[in-house]
N, C-alpha and C positions, 0 to 999 in steps of 0.2 A: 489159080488164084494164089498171092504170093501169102507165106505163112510167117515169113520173117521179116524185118525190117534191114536195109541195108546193112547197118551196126550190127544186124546177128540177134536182138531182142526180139521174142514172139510178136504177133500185128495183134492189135485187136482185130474182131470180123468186121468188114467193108474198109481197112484204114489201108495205107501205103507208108506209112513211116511211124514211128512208134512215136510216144509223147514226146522223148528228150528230143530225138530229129527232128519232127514237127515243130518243135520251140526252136532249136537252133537254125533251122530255114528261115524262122520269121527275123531274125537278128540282124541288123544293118552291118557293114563291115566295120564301121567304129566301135559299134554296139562288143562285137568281136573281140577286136580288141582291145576293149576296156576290161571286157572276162579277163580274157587272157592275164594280163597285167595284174588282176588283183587275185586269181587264181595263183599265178605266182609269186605274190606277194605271200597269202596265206598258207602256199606251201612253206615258203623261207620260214615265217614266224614258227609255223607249226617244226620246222625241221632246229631252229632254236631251242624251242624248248623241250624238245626232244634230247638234246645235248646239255641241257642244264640239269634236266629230269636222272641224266643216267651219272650226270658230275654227282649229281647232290646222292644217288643210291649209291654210286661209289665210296663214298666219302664217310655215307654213315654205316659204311660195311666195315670200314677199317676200324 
């Protein structure tokens, strides 16, 4: 009996794919890549203000 999920995450007992795989199997390929797209969207945002965050501790270091 398998104890891990393709991904590497522990199985619960009686499953074959762990919750995130089991939700990503059910996803239509639009569904996909609509993730995808706004996953990369929210990284960019997030990698913005990551760069504004270190301008502005810069700034008030001086």
């Amino acid at each position: 009996m398998q104890t891990k999920c393709i991904c590497g995450r522990e199985l619960e007992h009686g499953k074959s794919l762990c919750y995130i795989c089991e939700t990503l199997a059910l996803l239509k390929p639009e569904d996909c890549d609509k993730y995808i797209e706004i996953k990369r969207r929210c990284d960019g945002v997030k990698n913005i203000n990551d760069i504004k965050d270190k301008r502005q501790n810069h700034n008030q270091s001086k």
